[in-house]
N, C-alpha and C positions, 0 to 999 in steps of 0.2 A: 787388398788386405780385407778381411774377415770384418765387418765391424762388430761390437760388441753390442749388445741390447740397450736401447737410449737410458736405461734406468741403471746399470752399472756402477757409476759412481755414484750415484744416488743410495744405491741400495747399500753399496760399504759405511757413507758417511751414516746413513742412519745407523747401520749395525752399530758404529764405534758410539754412539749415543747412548744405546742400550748395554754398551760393555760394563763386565766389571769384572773383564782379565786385559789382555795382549791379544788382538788377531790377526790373524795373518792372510794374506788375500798374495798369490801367486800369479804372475804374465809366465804363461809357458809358450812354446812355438816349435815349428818342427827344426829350425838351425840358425843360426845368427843371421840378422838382419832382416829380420821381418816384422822387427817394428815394435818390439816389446820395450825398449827403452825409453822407446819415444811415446809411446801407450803410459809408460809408468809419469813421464813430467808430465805428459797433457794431464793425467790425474792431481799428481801435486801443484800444480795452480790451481784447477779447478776446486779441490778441498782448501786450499790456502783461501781462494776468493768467498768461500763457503764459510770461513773464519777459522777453519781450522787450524793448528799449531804443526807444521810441516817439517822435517830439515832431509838436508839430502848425506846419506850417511854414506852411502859411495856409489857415485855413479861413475862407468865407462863409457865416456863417447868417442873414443876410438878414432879421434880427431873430425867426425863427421860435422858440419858445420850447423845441420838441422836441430843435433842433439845438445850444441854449445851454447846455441840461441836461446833456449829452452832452459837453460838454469841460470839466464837472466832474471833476477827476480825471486831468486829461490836461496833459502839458508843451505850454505854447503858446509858439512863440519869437515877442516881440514884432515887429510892423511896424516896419519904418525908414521914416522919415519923408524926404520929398525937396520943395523951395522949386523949383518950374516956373511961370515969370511970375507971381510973387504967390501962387501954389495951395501949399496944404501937400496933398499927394499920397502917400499911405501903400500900401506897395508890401512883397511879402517880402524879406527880408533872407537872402538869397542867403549873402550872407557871415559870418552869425552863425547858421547852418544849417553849414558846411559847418565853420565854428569849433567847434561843438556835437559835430560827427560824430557821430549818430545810428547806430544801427542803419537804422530808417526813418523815413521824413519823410512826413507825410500834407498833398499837397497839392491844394489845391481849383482853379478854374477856370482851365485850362490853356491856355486861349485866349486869354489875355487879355494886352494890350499894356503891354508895362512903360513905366514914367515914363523922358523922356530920359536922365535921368543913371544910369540904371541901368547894368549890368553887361552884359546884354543886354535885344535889344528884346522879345523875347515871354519867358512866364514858361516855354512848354515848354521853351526853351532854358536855363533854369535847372534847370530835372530834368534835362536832359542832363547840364551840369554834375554834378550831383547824383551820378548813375549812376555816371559816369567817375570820381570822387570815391570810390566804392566803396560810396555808401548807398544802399540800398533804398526805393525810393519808390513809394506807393501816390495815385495821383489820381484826378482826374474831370471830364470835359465831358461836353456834348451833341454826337449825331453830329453835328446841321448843321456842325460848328465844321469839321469835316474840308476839306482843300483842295477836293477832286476832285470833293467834292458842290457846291460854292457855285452854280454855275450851275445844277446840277438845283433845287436847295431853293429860287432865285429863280423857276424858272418857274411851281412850280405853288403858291407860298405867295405871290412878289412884292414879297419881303423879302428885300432884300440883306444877307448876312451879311460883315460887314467884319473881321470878327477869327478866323482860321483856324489851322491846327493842318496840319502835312504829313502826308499820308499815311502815310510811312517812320514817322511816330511810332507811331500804332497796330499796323503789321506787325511792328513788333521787340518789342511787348512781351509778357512770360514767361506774365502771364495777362489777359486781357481778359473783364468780367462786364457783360452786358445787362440793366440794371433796367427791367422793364416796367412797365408799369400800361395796364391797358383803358382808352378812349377815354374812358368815363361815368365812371368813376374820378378820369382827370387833370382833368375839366370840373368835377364834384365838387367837387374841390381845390381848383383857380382859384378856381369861386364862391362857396368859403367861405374866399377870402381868406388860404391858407394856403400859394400861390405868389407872387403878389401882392396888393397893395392898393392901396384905394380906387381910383382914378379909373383906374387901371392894367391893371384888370380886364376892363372893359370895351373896353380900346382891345385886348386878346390876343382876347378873345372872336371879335371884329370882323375879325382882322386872322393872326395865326400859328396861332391857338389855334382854329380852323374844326375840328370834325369830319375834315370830308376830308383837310383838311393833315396833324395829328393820326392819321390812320389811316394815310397814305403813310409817314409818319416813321417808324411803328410799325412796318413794313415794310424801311423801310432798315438801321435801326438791326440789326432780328434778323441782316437780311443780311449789314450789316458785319460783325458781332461772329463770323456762321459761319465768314466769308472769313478773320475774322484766325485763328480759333481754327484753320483751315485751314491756312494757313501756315503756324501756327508748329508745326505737325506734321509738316509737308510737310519743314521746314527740320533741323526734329528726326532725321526717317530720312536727312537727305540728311549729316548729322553725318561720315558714315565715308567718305564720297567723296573722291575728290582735288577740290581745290578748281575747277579747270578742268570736270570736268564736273558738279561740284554746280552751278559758276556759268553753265555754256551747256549746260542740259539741252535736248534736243529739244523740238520743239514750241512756242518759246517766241514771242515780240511782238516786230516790230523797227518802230520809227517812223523814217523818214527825213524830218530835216528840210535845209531849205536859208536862205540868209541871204536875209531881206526885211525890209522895212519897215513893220511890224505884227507883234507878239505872236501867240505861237501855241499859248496855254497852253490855249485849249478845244483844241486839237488833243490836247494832252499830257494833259488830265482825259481827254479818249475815251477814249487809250489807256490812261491807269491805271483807268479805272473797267471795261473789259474784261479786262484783264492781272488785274484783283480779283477778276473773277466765274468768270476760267477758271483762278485760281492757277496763275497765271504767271508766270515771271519775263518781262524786257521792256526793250528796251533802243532808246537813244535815237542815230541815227548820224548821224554831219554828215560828211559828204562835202565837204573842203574843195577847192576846182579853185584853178589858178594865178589866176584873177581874182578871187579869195576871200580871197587872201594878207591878213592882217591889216596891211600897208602898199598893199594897193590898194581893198580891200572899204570902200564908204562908212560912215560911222563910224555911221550911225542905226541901218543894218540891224547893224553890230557889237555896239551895247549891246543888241539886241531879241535876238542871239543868245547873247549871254552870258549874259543874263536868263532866257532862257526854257530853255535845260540846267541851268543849277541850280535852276531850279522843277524840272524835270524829275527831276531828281537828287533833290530835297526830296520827290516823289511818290513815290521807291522805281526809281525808274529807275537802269539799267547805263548809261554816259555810254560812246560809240565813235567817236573821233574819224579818221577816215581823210584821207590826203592821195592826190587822184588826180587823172588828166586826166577820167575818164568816170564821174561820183557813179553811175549806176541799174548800171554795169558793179560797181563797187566794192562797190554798196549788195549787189546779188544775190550776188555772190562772197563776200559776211560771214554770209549767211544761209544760203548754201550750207554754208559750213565752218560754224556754228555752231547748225546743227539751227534755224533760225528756220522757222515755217513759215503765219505769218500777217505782212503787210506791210501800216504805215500810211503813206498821205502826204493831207496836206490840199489842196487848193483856195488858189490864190493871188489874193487880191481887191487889186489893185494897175494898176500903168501898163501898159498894153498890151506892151509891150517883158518886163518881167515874168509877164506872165500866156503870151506867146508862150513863154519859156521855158520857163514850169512844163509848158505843156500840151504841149512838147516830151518834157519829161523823163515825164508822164503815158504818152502813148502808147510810148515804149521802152518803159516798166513794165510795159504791159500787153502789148504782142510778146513781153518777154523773161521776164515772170515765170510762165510757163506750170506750174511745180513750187509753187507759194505762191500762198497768197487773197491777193487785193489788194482793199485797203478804202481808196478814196477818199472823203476826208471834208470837208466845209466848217468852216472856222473860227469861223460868225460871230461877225464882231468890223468893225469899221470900222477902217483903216488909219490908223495914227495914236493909238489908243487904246494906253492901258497902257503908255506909254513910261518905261523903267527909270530912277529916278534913280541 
Protein backbone atom coordinates (compact mmCIF):
# COMPACT_ATOMS: atom_id res chain seq x y z
CA UNK A 1 0.00 0.00 0.00
CA UNK A 2 0.95 3.65 -0.89
CA UNK A 3 1.73 5.39 2.31
CA UNK A 4 0.50 8.69 2.81
CA UNK A 5 3.08 11.55 3.74
CA UNK A 6 3.98 11.25 7.76
CA UNK A 7 2.34 14.65 8.14
CA UNK A 8 -1.18 13.88 6.81
CA UNK A 9 -3.15 13.61 9.81
CA UNK A 10 -1.22 16.33 11.04
CA UNK A 11 -1.99 18.50 8.54
CA UNK A 12 -6.04 17.84 8.65
CA UNK A 13 -6.07 18.15 12.43
CA UNK A 14 -4.39 21.54 12.10
CA UNK A 15 -6.63 22.67 9.31
CA UNK A 16 -9.80 21.74 11.53
CA UNK A 17 -8.15 24.42 14.09
CA UNK A 18 -8.20 27.06 11.76
CA UNK A 19 -11.82 26.11 10.44
CA UNK A 20 -14.69 28.34 10.51
CA UNK A 21 -16.75 26.02 8.14
CA UNK A 22 -17.16 21.96 7.62
CA UNK A 23 -14.17 20.28 5.55
CA UNK A 24 -14.09 17.63 4.10
CA UNK A 25 -10.68 15.46 3.43
CA UNK A 26 -11.54 12.19 0.95
CA UNK A 27 -9.63 8.36 0.96
CA UNK A 28 -10.11 7.57 -2.63
CA UNK A 29 -8.33 4.18 -4.32
CA UNK A 30 -8.43 2.50 -7.57
CA UNK A 31 -11.37 -0.38 -6.19
CA UNK A 32 -12.36 -1.88 -2.95
CA UNK A 33 -9.97 -3.22 -0.66
CA UNK A 34 -7.07 -1.35 -0.71
CA UNK A 35 -7.20 -0.13 2.49
CA UNK A 36 -9.30 3.13 2.49
CA UNK A 37 -11.38 2.16 5.46
CA UNK A 38 -8.90 1.03 7.38
CA UNK A 39 -6.78 4.49 6.43
CA UNK A 40 -10.12 6.30 7.57
CA UNK A 41 -10.07 4.41 11.63
CA UNK A 42 -6.30 4.57 11.83
CA UNK A 43 -7.14 8.41 11.47
CA UNK A 44 -10.06 8.59 13.94
CA UNK A 45 -7.90 7.22 16.93
CA UNK A 46 -5.27 9.05 15.90
CA UNK A 47 -7.51 12.62 16.15
CA UNK A 48 -9.62 11.05 18.89
CA UNK A 49 -5.88 10.62 20.93
CA UNK A 50 -5.15 14.20 19.54
CA UNK A 51 -8.44 15.22 21.72
CA UNK A 52 -10.45 15.58 19.05
CA UNK A 53 -14.43 14.92 19.29
CA UNK A 54 -14.79 11.92 16.62
CA UNK A 55 -17.95 9.73 15.93
CA UNK A 56 -18.16 7.01 13.36
CA UNK A 57 -21.29 7.95 11.32
CA UNK A 58 -21.20 4.70 9.11
CA UNK A 59 -18.62 2.63 8.57
CA UNK A 60 -18.68 -0.79 6.34
CA UNK A 61 -16.48 -3.60 7.36
CA UNK A 62 -17.84 -5.96 5.38
CA UNK A 63 -17.25 -8.52 8.03
CA UNK A 64 -13.32 -8.03 7.78
CA UNK A 65 -11.90 -8.79 11.25
CA UNK A 66 -9.11 -5.94 10.82
CA UNK A 67 -11.70 -3.24 10.20
CA UNK A 68 -13.91 -4.58 13.38
CA UNK A 69 -10.99 -4.38 15.66
CA UNK A 70 -10.53 -0.78 14.85
CA UNK A 71 -13.93 0.63 16.13
CA UNK A 72 -12.98 -0.71 19.30
CA UNK A 73 -12.68 2.35 21.07
CA UNK A 74 -14.60 4.56 18.81
CA UNK A 75 -18.26 6.42 19.04
CA UNK A 76 -20.49 4.60 16.58
CA UNK A 77 -23.85 6.48 16.04
CA UNK A 78 -26.23 3.65 15.46
CA UNK A 79 -28.01 2.90 11.89
CA UNK A 80 -31.71 4.04 11.49
CA UNK A 81 -33.65 1.75 10.42
CA UNK A 82 -36.39 2.30 7.35
CA UNK A 83 -39.75 -0.45 6.43
CA UNK A 84 -39.36 0.07 2.13
CA UNK A 85 -42.21 -2.68 0.79
CA UNK A 86 -41.58 -5.27 3.52
CA UNK A 87 -37.42 -4.66 3.58
CA UNK A 88 -36.11 -3.42 7.05
CA UNK A 89 -33.24 -1.11 5.18
CA UNK A 90 -30.55 0.26 7.67
CA UNK A 91 -29.24 3.52 6.41
CA UNK A 92 -27.14 6.48 8.44
CA UNK A 93 -28.84 8.50 10.44
CA UNK A 94 -28.41 11.74 9.10
CA UNK A 95 -30.24 13.21 11.87
CA UNK A 96 -28.81 11.73 15.03
CA UNK A 97 -25.22 12.76 13.35
CA UNK A 98 -26.14 16.25 13.09
CA UNK A 99 -27.98 15.93 16.75
CA UNK A 100 -24.71 14.63 18.01
CA UNK A 101 -22.70 17.64 16.28
CA UNK A 102 -19.41 16.11 16.12
CA UNK A 103 -16.43 17.64 15.60
CA UNK A 104 -16.06 15.04 12.77
CA UNK A 105 -18.09 12.34 11.24
CA UNK A 106 -16.17 9.43 9.64
CA UNK A 107 -18.05 8.40 6.93
CA UNK A 108 -17.80 5.20 4.56
CA UNK A 109 -19.20 4.51 0.95
CA UNK A 110 -20.22 7.72 -0.39
CA UNK A 111 -21.80 6.52 -3.25
CA UNK A 112 -24.27 4.76 -2.39
CA UNK A 113 -28.16 5.41 -2.69
CA UNK A 114 -30.07 6.17 0.37
CA UNK A 115 -33.54 4.20 1.15
CA UNK A 116 -36.67 6.28 -0.07
CA UNK A 117 -37.77 7.70 2.97
CA UNK A 118 -34.53 9.18 3.59
CA UNK A 119 -33.74 12.79 3.97
CA UNK A 120 -31.93 12.77 0.69
CA UNK A 121 -31.27 10.32 -2.17
CA UNK A 122 -27.51 9.71 -2.07
CA UNK A 123 -25.40 9.59 1.16
CA UNK A 124 -22.93 12.26 -0.56
CA UNK A 125 -25.58 14.60 -0.13
CA UNK A 126 -25.74 13.98 3.56
CA UNK A 127 -21.97 15.03 4.09
CA UNK A 128 -23.01 18.00 2.36
CA UNK A 129 -25.40 18.50 4.74
CA UNK A 130 -23.02 17.61 7.15
CA UNK A 131 -20.30 20.37 5.90
CA UNK A 132 -22.96 23.13 5.77
CA UNK A 133 -23.82 22.06 9.42
CA UNK A 134 -20.22 23.09 10.37
CA UNK A 135 -18.88 19.34 10.94
CA UNK A 136 -15.80 18.03 9.62
CA UNK A 137 -16.12 14.95 7.59
CA UNK A 138 -13.75 12.53 6.60
CA UNK A 139 -14.93 9.68 3.92
CA UNK A 140 -14.17 7.27 1.31
CA UNK A 141 -15.05 5.69 -2.22
CA UNK A 142 -13.52 4.14 -5.12
CA UNK A 143 -12.76 6.36 -8.13
CA UNK A 144 -15.04 4.47 -10.57
CA UNK A 145 -17.97 5.86 -8.30
CA UNK A 146 -17.09 9.45 -10.02
CA UNK A 147 -19.69 10.76 -12.58
CA UNK A 148 -17.40 11.79 -15.47
CA UNK A 149 -15.63 8.48 -15.38
CA UNK A 150 -18.81 6.00 -15.71
CA UNK A 151 -18.62 5.86 -19.47
CA UNK A 152 -14.83 5.37 -19.69
CA UNK A 153 -14.78 2.62 -16.64
CA UNK A 154 -17.81 0.82 -18.89
CA UNK A 155 -15.70 0.61 -21.96
CA UNK A 156 -12.86 -1.02 -21.01
CA UNK A 157 -14.10 -3.17 -17.75
CA UNK A 158 -17.90 -3.60 -19.25
CA UNK A 159 -19.32 -2.94 -16.03
CA UNK A 160 -21.74 -0.37 -15.64
CA UNK A 161 -21.43 1.50 -12.57
CA UNK A 162 -25.00 2.64 -11.36
CA UNK A 163 -24.19 4.51 -8.14
CA UNK A 164 -21.97 7.83 -8.90
CA UNK A 165 -20.74 10.68 -6.93
CA UNK A 166 -20.46 14.23 -8.90
CA UNK A 167 -17.43 15.52 -9.81
CA UNK A 168 -17.93 18.96 -7.82
CA UNK A 169 -17.67 16.55 -4.82
CA UNK A 170 -14.20 15.62 -5.22
CA UNK A 171 -12.88 19.30 -6.50
CA UNK A 172 -14.14 21.11 -3.33
CA UNK A 173 -12.61 18.94 -1.07
CA UNK A 174 -9.75 20.43 1.52
CA UNK A 175 -7.64 17.10 1.26
CA UNK A 176 -7.91 14.20 -0.99
CA UNK A 177 -5.52 10.96 -0.19
CA UNK A 178 -4.79 8.15 -3.02
CA UNK A 179 -4.57 4.52 -1.35
CA UNK A 180 -2.75 2.42 -3.60
CA UNK A 181 -1.83 -1.03 -3.62
CA UNK A 182 0.19 -2.81 -6.81
CA UNK A 183 -1.80 -5.05 -9.00
CA UNK A 184 -0.24 -8.71 -7.38
CA UNK A 185 -1.16 -7.02 -4.10
CA UNK A 186 -4.96 -6.37 -4.68
CA UNK A 187 -5.18 -10.14 -6.60
CA UNK A 188 -3.34 -11.33 -3.42
CA UNK A 189 -6.09 -9.92 -1.39
CA UNK A 190 -9.16 -10.93 -3.36
CA UNK A 191 -7.68 -14.46 -3.40
CA UNK A 192 -7.27 -14.79 0.02
CA UNK A 193 -10.68 -13.76 0.61
CA UNK A 194 -10.06 -10.71 2.51
CA UNK A 195 -12.13 -8.28 -0.21
CA UNK A 196 -14.55 -10.83 -0.76
CA UNK A 197 -15.93 -14.21 -0.40
CA UNK A 198 -16.61 -17.44 -1.51
CA UNK A 199 -18.26 -17.57 -4.68
CA UNK A 200 -17.82 -13.81 -5.16
CA UNK A 201 -14.21 -14.17 -5.91
CA UNK A 202 -14.20 -15.72 -8.55
CA UNK A 203 -16.97 -13.84 -10.41
CA UNK A 204 -14.36 -10.17 -9.67
CA UNK A 205 -11.45 -12.30 -10.83
CA UNK A 206 -13.49 -13.01 -14.22
CA UNK A 207 -14.92 -9.93 -14.58
CA UNK A 208 -13.63 -6.07 -12.72
CA UNK A 209 -10.84 -7.55 -10.96
CA UNK A 210 -8.79 -8.47 -14.60
CA UNK A 211 -5.02 -7.40 -14.32
CA UNK A 212 -5.64 -4.88 -17.13
CA UNK A 213 -8.82 -3.25 -15.59
CA UNK A 214 -6.84 -3.24 -12.39
CA UNK A 215 -3.83 -1.57 -13.79
CA UNK A 216 -5.97 1.23 -15.91
CA UNK A 217 -7.80 2.09 -12.58
CA UNK A 218 -4.35 2.32 -10.93
CA UNK A 219 -3.84 5.05 -13.46
CA UNK A 220 -6.98 6.96 -13.05
CA UNK A 221 -7.26 7.05 -9.63
CA UNK A 222 -3.32 8.70 -9.34
CA UNK A 223 -4.64 10.99 -11.95
CA UNK A 224 -7.69 12.05 -10.36
CA UNK A 225 -6.26 12.57 -6.92
CA UNK A 226 -3.21 14.98 -8.95
CA UNK A 227 -6.07 17.04 -10.75
CA UNK A 228 -7.81 17.41 -7.38
CA UNK A 229 -4.92 18.03 -5.39
CA UNK A 230 -4.40 20.62 -8.35
CA UNK A 231 -7.06 22.51 -7.98
CA UNK A 232 -7.43 22.88 -4.88
CA UNK A 233 -4.07 24.84 -5.08
CA UNK A 234 -5.05 26.52 -8.14
CA UNK A 235 -8.23 27.65 -6.10
CA UNK A 236 -6.00 28.46 -3.08
CA UNK A 237 -3.68 31.27 -4.89
CA UNK A 238 -6.64 32.53 -6.77
CA UNK A 239 -8.03 33.22 -2.76
CA UNK A 240 -7.05 37.37 -3.29
CA UNK A 241 -8.65 37.83 -6.64
CA UNK A 242 -11.89 39.70 -7.10
CA UNK A 243 -14.26 37.27 -7.69
CA UNK A 244 -15.04 38.07 -11.55
CA UNK A 245 -11.55 37.21 -12.61
CA UNK A 246 -10.93 34.35 -10.21
CA UNK A 247 -14.26 33.03 -11.90
CA UNK A 248 -13.52 33.78 -15.77
CA UNK A 249 -9.75 33.35 -15.83
CA UNK A 250 -8.29 33.15 -19.31
CA UNK A 251 -7.97 30.19 -21.13
CA UNK A 252 -10.83 28.44 -19.90
CA UNK A 253 -13.64 25.57 -21.52
CA UNK A 254 -16.81 26.87 -22.84
CA UNK A 255 -19.48 24.00 -24.13
CA UNK A 256 -22.32 25.34 -26.12
CA UNK A 257 -25.34 23.44 -25.86
CA UNK A 258 -28.77 23.75 -27.76
CA UNK A 259 -32.35 22.11 -26.87
CA UNK A 260 -32.90 18.56 -28.56
CA UNK A 261 -34.36 15.52 -27.85
CA UNK A 262 -31.69 13.31 -26.38
CA UNK A 263 -29.43 13.79 -23.38
CA UNK A 264 -26.19 15.23 -23.80
CA UNK A 265 -24.36 14.25 -20.58
CA UNK A 266 -21.40 12.22 -22.66
CA UNK A 267 -20.92 15.57 -24.24
CA UNK A 268 -20.72 17.29 -20.70
CA UNK A 269 -18.19 14.12 -19.12
CA UNK A 270 -15.98 15.25 -22.50
CA UNK A 271 -15.93 18.25 -21.31
CA UNK A 272 -15.30 17.88 -17.47
CA UNK A 273 -13.01 15.15 -18.07
CA UNK A 274 -10.85 17.78 -20.26
CA UNK A 275 -11.49 20.92 -18.07
CA UNK A 276 -9.82 18.01 -15.30
CA UNK A 277 -6.85 17.27 -17.01
CA UNK A 278 -6.16 21.06 -18.13
CA UNK A 279 -7.34 22.58 -14.64
CA UNK A 280 -9.85 24.54 -15.95
CA UNK A 281 -12.49 26.07 -15.15
CA UNK A 282 -15.41 25.46 -17.76
CA UNK A 283 -18.54 26.70 -18.44
CA UNK A 284 -21.73 25.50 -19.90
CA UNK A 285 -23.81 28.20 -22.39
CA UNK A 286 -27.41 27.70 -23.69
CA UNK A 287 -28.17 30.27 -26.03
CA UNK A 288 -31.78 30.65 -25.72
CA UNK A 289 -33.34 32.09 -29.45
CA UNK A 290 -37.22 33.28 -29.46
CA UNK A 291 -38.22 29.71 -30.60
CA UNK A 292 -36.68 28.33 -27.40
CA UNK A 293 -38.97 30.48 -25.25
CA UNK A 294 -40.01 28.01 -22.61
CA UNK A 295 -43.78 28.52 -23.95
CA UNK A 296 -42.80 27.45 -27.39
CA UNK A 297 -39.76 24.90 -27.08
CA UNK A 298 -41.38 21.18 -27.10
CA UNK A 299 -41.61 20.05 -23.61
CA UNK A 300 -39.07 16.67 -24.38
CA UNK A 301 -36.38 18.61 -25.44
CA UNK A 302 -37.21 21.10 -22.19
CA UNK A 303 -36.73 18.30 -19.53
CA UNK A 304 -33.52 16.85 -21.63
CA UNK A 305 -32.35 20.57 -21.09
CA UNK A 306 -33.07 21.05 -17.70
CA UNK A 307 -31.55 17.79 -16.87
CA UNK A 308 -28.58 17.95 -18.56
CA UNK A 309 -27.30 21.78 -16.92
CA UNK A 310 -27.62 20.61 -13.63
CA UNK A 311 -25.59 17.41 -14.48
CA UNK A 312 -23.52 19.85 -15.77
CA UNK A 313 -23.60 22.00 -12.82
CA UNK A 314 -23.14 18.59 -10.51
CA UNK A 315 -19.80 18.13 -12.78
CA UNK A 316 -18.21 21.54 -11.45
CA UNK A 317 -19.58 23.35 -14.39
CA UNK A 318 -20.34 27.58 -14.46
CA UNK A 319 -24.11 27.43 -15.79
CA UNK A 320 -24.56 30.78 -18.72
CA UNK A 321 -27.58 31.37 -19.74
CA UNK A 322 -27.99 33.81 -22.69
CA UNK A 323 -31.01 35.16 -24.51
CA UNK A 324 -30.36 36.06 -28.32
CA UNK A 325 -31.53 36.06 -31.87
CA UNK A 326 -27.94 34.48 -33.25
CA UNK A 327 -26.74 31.62 -30.33
CA UNK A 328 -22.74 31.04 -32.33
CA UNK A 329 -22.97 35.17 -32.64
CA UNK A 330 -23.77 35.18 -28.76
CA UNK A 331 -21.91 32.01 -28.03
CA UNK A 332 -18.45 33.83 -29.61
CA UNK A 333 -19.18 37.28 -27.93
CA UNK A 334 -19.14 35.28 -24.28
CA UNK A 335 -15.79 33.85 -24.96
CA UNK A 336 -14.54 36.72 -26.48
CA UNK A 337 -15.32 38.86 -23.27
CA UNK A 338 -14.64 36.07 -20.90
CA UNK A 339 -10.97 34.96 -21.93
CA UNK A 340 -12.60 31.40 -23.25
CA UNK A 341 -10.35 29.85 -25.51
CA UNK A 342 -11.23 26.30 -26.19
CA UNK A 343 -15.13 25.69 -27.59
CA UNK A 344 -17.27 22.46 -27.36
CA UNK A 345 -20.26 21.56 -29.26
CA UNK A 346 -21.51 18.05 -30.06
CA UNK A 347 -22.91 16.27 -33.02
CA UNK A 348 -26.85 16.20 -33.18
CA UNK A 349 -28.11 12.53 -33.86
CA UNK A 350 -31.81 13.42 -34.60
CA UNK A 351 -34.71 14.31 -37.43
CA UNK A 352 -33.18 15.75 -40.40
CA UNK A 353 -34.79 19.11 -39.91
CA UNK A 354 -32.54 19.03 -36.63
CA UNK A 355 -29.50 17.84 -37.80
CA UNK A 356 -29.95 20.69 -40.76
CA UNK A 357 -29.90 23.03 -37.98
CA UNK A 358 -27.12 21.84 -35.97
CA UNK A 359 -24.90 21.53 -39.03
CA UNK A 360 -25.92 25.09 -39.80
CA UNK A 361 -25.00 26.38 -36.54
CA UNK A 362 -21.51 23.89 -37.01
CA UNK A 363 -20.38 25.58 -40.06
CA UNK A 364 -20.77 29.51 -38.69
CA UNK A 365 -18.65 28.07 -35.70
CA UNK A 366 -16.16 27.25 -37.83
CA UNK A 367 -16.17 30.59 -40.30
CA UNK A 368 -16.38 32.57 -37.25
CA UNK A 369 -14.36 30.99 -34.63
CA UNK A 370 -11.07 31.70 -36.30
CA UNK A 371 -9.48 33.15 -32.41
CA UNK A 372 -10.65 29.67 -30.46
CA UNK A 373 -10.05 25.65 -30.94
CA UNK A 374 -13.18 24.12 -31.83
CA UNK A 375 -13.79 20.64 -30.72
CA UNK A 376 -16.62 18.91 -32.35
CA UNK A 377 -17.66 15.88 -30.56
CA UNK A 378 -20.17 13.02 -31.02
CA UNK A 379 -22.57 12.19 -28.11
CA UNK A 380 -23.07 8.54 -28.50
CA UNK A 381 -26.10 8.10 -27.15
CA UNK A 382 -29.40 6.85 -29.09
CA UNK A 383 -32.08 9.70 -29.02
CA UNK A 384 -34.48 8.84 -26.63
CA UNK A 385 -32.31 7.42 -24.02
CA UNK A 386 -31.84 8.78 -20.49
CA UNK A 387 -35.09 10.76 -20.48
CA UNK A 388 -35.22 12.94 -16.97
CA UNK A 389 -37.94 11.87 -14.82
Amino acid sequence: MKEAPPNDQEDFFELLQKATRGRLKIYTGPVAGVGKTYRMLEEAHSLKSRGADVVLGYIETHGRKKLEDLLIGLEVIPRKQYIHRGVVLEEMDLEAILKRNPQIAIVDEVAHTNAPLCRNSKRYQDIVDLIRAGINVICAFNIQHLESLSDVIKKFTNVTIHETIPDNFLKHADQVINVDLGVEDILERLQSGQIYSGEKVSVALKNFFKEENLSKLREIALREVAEAIEHASHLSLKKTEPLKAALFASNQIMVCIVPQKGSQRTLLKKASRLAGRLNKEWFVVYAETPQDRPEKIDLEKQRYLFSDMQFAKDLGAHIVHLKTENPVKAWLDFAEKEGISQIIIGRLEGSFWEKTLRTDILYSLLRKSKNFDLYITSSHRKVGEDLPS
